[in-house]
FISERO-855155 format. One line per 8 residues: their letters; for each residue z, y, x of C-alpha. Coordinates in Angstrom, 1 decimal, m for minus. Example, Ala and Ser with C-alpha at 12.3 -4.5 7.8 and 13.67 -1.06 7.14 Angstrom:
BEGIN
AS> 7.8,m4.5,12.3; 7.1,m1.1,13.7;
//
This chain:
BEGIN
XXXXXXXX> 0.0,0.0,0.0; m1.2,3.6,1.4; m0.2,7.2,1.3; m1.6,10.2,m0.8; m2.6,12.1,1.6; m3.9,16.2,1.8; m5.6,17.8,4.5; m5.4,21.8,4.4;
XXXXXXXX> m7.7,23.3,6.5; m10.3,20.4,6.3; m13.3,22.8,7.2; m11.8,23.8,10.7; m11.8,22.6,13.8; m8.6,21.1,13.3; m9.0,20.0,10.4; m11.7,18.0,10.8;
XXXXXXXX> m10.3,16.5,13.3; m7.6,15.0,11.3; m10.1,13.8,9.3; m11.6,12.1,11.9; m8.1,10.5,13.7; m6.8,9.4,10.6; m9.7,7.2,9.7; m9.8,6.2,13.8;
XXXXXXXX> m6.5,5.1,13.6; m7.0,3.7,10.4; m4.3,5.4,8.8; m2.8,3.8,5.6; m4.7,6.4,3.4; m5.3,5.0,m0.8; m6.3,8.9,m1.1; m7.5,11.7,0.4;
XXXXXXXX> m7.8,15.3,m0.4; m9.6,18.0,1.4; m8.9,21.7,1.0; m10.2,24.5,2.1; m10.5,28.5,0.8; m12.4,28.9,m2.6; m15.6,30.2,m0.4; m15.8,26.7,1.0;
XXXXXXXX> m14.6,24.4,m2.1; m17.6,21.7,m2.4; m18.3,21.4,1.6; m18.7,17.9,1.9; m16.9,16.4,5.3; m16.9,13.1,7.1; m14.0,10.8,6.3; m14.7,7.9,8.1;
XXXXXXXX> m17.8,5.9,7.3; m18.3,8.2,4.0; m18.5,11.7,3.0; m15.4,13.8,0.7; m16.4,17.2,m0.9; m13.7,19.8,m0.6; m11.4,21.2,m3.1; m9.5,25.0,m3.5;
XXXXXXXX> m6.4,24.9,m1.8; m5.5,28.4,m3.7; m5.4,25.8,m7.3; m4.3,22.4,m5.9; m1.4,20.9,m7.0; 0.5,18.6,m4.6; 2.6,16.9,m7.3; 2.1,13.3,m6.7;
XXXXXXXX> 1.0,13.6,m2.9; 2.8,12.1,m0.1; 1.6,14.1,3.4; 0.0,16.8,3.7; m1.3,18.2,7.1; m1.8,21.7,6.8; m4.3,23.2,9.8; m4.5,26.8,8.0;
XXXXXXXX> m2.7,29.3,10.1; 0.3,31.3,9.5; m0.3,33.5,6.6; m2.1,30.6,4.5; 0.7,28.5,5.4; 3.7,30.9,4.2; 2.2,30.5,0.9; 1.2,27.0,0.4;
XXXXXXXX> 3.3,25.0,2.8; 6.6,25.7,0.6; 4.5,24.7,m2.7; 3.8,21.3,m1.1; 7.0,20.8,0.3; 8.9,21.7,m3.2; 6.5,19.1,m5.0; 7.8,16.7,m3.6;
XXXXXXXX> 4.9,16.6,m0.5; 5.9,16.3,3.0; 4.1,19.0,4.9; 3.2,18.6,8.9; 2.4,22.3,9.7; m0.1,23.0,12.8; 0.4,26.3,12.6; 3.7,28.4,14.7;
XXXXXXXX> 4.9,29.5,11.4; 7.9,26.9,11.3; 8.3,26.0,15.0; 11.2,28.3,15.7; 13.5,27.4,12.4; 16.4,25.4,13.8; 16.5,23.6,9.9; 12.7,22.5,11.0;
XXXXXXXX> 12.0,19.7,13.1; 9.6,20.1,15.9; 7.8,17.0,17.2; 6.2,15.6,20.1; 6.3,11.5,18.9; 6.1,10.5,22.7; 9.1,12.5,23.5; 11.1,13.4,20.0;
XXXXXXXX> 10.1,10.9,17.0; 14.2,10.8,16.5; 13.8,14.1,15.1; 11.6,12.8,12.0; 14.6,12.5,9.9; 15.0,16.0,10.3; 12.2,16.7,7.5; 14.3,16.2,4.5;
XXXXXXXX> 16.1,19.8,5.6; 12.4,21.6,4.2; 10.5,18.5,3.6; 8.3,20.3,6.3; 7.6,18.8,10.1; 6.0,21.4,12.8; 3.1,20.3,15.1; 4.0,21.5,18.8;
XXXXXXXX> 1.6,24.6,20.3; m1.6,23.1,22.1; m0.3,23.5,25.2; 3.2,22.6,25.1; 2.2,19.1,23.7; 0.5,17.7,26.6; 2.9,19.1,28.9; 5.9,18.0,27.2;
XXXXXXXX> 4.4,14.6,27.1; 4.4,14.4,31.1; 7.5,15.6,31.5; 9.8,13.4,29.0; 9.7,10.1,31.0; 10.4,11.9,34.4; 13.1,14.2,32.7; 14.8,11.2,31.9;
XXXXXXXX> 14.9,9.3,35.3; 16.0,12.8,37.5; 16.6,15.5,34.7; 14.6,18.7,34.9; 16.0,22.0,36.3; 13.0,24.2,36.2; 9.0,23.8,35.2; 6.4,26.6,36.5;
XXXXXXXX> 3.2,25.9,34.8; m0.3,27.9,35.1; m2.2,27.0,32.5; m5.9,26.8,32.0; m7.0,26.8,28.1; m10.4,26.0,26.7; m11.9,28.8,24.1; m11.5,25.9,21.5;
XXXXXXXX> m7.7,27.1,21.2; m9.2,30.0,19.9; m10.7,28.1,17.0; m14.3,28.7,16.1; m15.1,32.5,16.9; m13.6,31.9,20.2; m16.4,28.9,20.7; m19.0,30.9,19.6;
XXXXXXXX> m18.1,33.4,22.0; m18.5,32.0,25.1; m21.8,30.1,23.5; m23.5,33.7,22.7; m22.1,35.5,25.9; m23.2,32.5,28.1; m26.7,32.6,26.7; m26.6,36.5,26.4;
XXXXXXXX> m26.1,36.9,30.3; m29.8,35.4,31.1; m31.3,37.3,28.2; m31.3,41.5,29.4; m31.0,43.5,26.8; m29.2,40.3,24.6; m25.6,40.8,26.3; m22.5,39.8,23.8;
XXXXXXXX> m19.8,42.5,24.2; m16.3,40.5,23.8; m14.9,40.6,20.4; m12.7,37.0,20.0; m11.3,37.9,23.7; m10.2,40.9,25.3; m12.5,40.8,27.9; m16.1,38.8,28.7;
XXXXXXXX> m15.1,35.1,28.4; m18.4,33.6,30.1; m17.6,33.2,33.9; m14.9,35.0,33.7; m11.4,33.9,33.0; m8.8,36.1,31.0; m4.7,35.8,32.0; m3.8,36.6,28.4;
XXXXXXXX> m3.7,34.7,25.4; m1.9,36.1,22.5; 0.0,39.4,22.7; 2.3,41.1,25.0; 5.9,40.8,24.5; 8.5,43.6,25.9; 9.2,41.9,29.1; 5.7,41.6,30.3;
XXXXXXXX> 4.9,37.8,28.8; 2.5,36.7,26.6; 3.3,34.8,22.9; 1.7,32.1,24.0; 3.6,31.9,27.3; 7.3,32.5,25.1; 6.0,29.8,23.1; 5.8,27.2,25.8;
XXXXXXXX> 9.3,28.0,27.0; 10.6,28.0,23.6; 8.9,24.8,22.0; 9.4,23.0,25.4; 13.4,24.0,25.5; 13.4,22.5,21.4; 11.5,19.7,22.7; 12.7,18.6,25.4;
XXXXXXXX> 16.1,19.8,26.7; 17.3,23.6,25.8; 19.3,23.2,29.5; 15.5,23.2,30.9; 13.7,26.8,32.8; 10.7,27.4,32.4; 8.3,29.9,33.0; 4.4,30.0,32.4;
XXXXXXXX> 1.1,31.8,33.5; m1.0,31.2,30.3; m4.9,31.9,30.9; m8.3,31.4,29.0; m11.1,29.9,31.0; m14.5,29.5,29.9; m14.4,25.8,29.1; m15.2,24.4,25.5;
XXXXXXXX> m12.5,21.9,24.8; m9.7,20.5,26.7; m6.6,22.3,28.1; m5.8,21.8,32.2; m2.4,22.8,33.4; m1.1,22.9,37.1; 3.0,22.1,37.2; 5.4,22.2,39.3;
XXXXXXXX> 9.3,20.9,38.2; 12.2,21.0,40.3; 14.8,18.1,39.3; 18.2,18.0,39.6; 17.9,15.3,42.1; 14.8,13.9,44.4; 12.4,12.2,42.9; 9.6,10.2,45.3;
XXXXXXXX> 6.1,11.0,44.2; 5.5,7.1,44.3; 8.2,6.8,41.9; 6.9,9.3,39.8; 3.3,7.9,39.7; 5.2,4.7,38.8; 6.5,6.0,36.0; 4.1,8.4,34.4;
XXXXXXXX> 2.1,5.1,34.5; 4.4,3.6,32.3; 4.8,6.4,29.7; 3.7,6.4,26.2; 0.7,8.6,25.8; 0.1,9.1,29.3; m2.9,7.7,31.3; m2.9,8.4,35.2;
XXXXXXXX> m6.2,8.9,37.4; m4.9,9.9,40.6; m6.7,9.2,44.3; m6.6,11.3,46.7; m10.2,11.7,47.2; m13.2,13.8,46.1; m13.4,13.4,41.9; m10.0,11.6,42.0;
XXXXXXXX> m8.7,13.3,39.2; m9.5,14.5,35.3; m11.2,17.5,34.3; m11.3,18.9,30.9; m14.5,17.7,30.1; m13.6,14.4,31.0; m10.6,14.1,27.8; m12.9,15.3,25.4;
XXXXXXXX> m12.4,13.2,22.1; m9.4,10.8,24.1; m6.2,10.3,23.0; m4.6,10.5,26.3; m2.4,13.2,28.4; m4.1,12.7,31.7; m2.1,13.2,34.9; m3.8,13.9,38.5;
XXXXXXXX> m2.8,15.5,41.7; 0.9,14.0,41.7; 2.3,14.8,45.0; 5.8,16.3,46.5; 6.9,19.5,46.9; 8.2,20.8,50.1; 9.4,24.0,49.3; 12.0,23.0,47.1;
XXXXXXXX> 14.6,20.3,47.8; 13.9,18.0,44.6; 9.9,18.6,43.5; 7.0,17.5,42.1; 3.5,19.5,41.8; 0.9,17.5,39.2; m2.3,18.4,37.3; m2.0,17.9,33.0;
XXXXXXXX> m5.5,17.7,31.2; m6.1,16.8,27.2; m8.1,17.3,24.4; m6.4,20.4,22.8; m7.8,19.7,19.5; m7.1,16.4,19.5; m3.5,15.9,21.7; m3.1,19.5,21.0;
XXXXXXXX> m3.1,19.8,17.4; m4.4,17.1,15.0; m3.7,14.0,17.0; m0.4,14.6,17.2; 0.0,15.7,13.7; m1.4,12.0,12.7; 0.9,10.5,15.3; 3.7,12.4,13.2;
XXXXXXXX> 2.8,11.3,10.1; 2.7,7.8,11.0; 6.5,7.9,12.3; 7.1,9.1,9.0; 5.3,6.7,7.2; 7.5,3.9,9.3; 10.8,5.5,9.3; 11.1,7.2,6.1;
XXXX> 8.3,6.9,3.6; 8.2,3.2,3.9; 5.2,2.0,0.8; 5.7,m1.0,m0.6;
//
């Protein structure tokens, strides 16, 4: 016996991802709902081997629905999300709207899945930010063998985190630049995106940090371990899809980089691909459409007493966002929504 299950969002990027992961991982679905704005109601969409045609998320009523995974940004979300959850639907929010509330779960299910039970507080479950996912992921299994003190991470995030527009973007700029007179002037980013890169994503904060740099040392210290440091460097790079960060963590106590390879071997979610030799690692275009967190480059750090430098790639629309909200809705489904 299946689940009842929404997608809100289902014409986005995101969105149709989940579409795409839940029938992959052949997700207990007995029915499926697509919604989107009014402008896009009737878009059919691939679910699976066959095709769903989209309904108004402004009129639906969730009554009756077990899961919904909402991929609709903040100010979509404020309204709907608490209409779902209050008819009885558990909502698994992409968006950063809920991912701060302390009443709110935040989950990672390689590192967190304990959390689940949390949901009944809202009856609403928040999906991780893009780049805190994959990182998080890496850093669980070693945080729990020598105990973090401190992460500094550089991130380098495709336009894809930017959803559509940003895409577009770097497709008209790139193809702009070889055309005179057919130049795209930046309107997604705040400066040229093709061959360039841009060491802001999101908006200034007082103290000289991005959002999206707050968020990773937010989500990671919900996460993970609140006792944990962090700071980040969070930059857009002309790349399509698939977010690459360079990491460095101090522990509490040593940690041999063979042991660490050992063990990040080992971890859920994780695949390793690292030889020291030319193309012996991951690049973003490599993780495009995989499930993994890949981890390359794992060596020690001799400017600290107790560290580790590594390189993090993943699909960010997959690992990122809707990969991990299906990997959340299948630890409820086990744990707490148990059919049958």
């Amino acid at each position: 016996m299946g689940y009842r299950v929404v997608v809100a969002g289902a014409t986005g990027n995101v969105g149709r991802e989940m579409l795409n992961i839940l029938a992959e991982r052949a997700f207990p679905v007995d029915e499926i709902a697509a919604l989107a704005s009014r402008k896009s109601m009737g878009t059919e969409i691939s679910f699976g081997d066959r095709t769903v045609k989209t309904r108004d998320l402004e009129t639906f009523d969730f009554t009756g629905w077990d899961i919904a995974l909402f991929a609709v940004g903040s100010e979509a979300t404020k309204i709907y999300a608490p209409r779902a959850a209050a008819a009885g639907c558990v909502v698994i929010d992409n968006s950063s709207l809920y991912r701060y509330d302390p009443a709110i779960p935040l989950i990672v299910p390689e590192v967190n899945a304990d959390a689940i039970y949390g949901y009944k507080n809202k009856n609403i479950i928040a999906n991780p930010n893009c780049s805190t996912a994959q990182m998080v992921v890496a850093l669980k299994p070693l945080h729990d063998r020598a105990r973090i003190k401190r992460v500094v991470v550089a991130t380098y995030q495709s336009v894809s985190g930017a959803g559509k527009d940003g895409i577009d973007e770097l497709w008209d700029q790139t193809k702009g630049l070889y055309v005179p007179g057919q130049e795209v002037a930046p309107k997604k980013f705040q400066k040229q995106i093709a061959f360039n890169v841009i060491p802001q994503i999101d908006v200034f904060l007082d103290d000289g940090s991005t959002k999206e740099e707050w968020k990773m040392v937010a989500e990671t210290k919900k996460i993970l371990d609140p006792a944990i440091k962090v700071t980040a460097t969070c930059v857009r790079v002309p790349v399509f899809v698939g977010h690459s960060e360079a990491i460095n963590i101090e522990f509490e106590e040593f940690l041999d980089e063979h042991e660490a390879r050992d063990i990040l071997r080992e971890a859920p979610g994780v695949l390793v691909i690292d030889k020291r030799e030319p193309g012996g690692y991951i690049t973003p275009i490599e993780c495009v459409g995989e499930y993994a967190t890949y981890v390359s480059r794992i060596r020690q750090d001799s400017t600290i007493d107790n560290g580790i430098s590594l390189w993090c790639v993943s699909d960010n629309l997959r690992k990122g966002a809707a990969l991990n909200a299906v990997q959340i809705a299948e630890v409820l489904g086990q744990r707490c929504l148990k059919k049958g």
